[in-house]
C-alpha positions as a printed Julia matrix, in Angstrom:
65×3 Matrix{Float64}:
   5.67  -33.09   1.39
   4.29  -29.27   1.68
   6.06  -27.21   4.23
   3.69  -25.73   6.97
   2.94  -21.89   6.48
   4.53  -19.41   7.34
   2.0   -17.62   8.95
  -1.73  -17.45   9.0
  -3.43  -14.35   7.28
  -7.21  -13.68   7.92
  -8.9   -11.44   5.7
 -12.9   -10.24   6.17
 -14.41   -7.87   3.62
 -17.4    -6.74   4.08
 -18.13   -5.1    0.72
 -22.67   -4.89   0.9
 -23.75   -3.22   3.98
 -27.66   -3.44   5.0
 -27.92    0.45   5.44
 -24.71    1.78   3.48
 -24.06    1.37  -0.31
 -21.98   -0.95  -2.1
 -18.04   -0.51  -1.37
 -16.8     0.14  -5.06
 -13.56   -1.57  -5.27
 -13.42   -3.66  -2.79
 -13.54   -6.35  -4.57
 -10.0    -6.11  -6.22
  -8.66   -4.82  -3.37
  -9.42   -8.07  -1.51
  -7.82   -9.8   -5.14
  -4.89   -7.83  -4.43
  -4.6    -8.93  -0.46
  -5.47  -12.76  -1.56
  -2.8   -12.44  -4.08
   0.07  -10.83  -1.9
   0.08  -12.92   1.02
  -0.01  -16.45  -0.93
   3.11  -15.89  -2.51
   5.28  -15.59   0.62
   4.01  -18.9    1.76
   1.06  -17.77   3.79
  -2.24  -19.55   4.61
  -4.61  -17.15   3.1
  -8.48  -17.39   5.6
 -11.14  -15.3    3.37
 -14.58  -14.38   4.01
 -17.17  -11.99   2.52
 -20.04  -10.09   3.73
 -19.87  -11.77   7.12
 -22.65  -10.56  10.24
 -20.75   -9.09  13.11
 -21.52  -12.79  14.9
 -20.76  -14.6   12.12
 -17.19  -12.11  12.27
 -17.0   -12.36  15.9
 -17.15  -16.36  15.75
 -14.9   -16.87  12.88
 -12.34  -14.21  14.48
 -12.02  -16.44  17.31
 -12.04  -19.37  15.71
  -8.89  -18.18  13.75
  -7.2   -17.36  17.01
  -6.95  -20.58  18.08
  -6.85  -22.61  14.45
């Protein structure tokens, strides 16, 4: 049987913005977060590129997961 979490971790990066340019490195850096907080046990949520609805909703969502 698989223990419950430890905690919940919730990670948006929003890497490609419609007027900005590419965030160089963000990539690993979210490899790095991913990475870091599975190995203490943690539920890991990740999402990419989100809208700032899309964000607002899954935010919430999280909250109360």
């Amino acid at each position: 049987m698989k223990s419950k979490p430890k905690a919940y971790v919730l990670i948006i990066n929003n890497i490609q913005f419609e007027k900005h340019s590419y965030r160089k490195g963000a990539k690993k850096d979210s490899e790095n977060l991913k990475r870091f907080f599975s190995e203490p046990d943690y539920k890991v949520f990740y999402h990419e590129n989100l809208t700032e609805k899309v964000c607002e909703h899954n935010t919430k969502f999280h909250l109360f997961f």
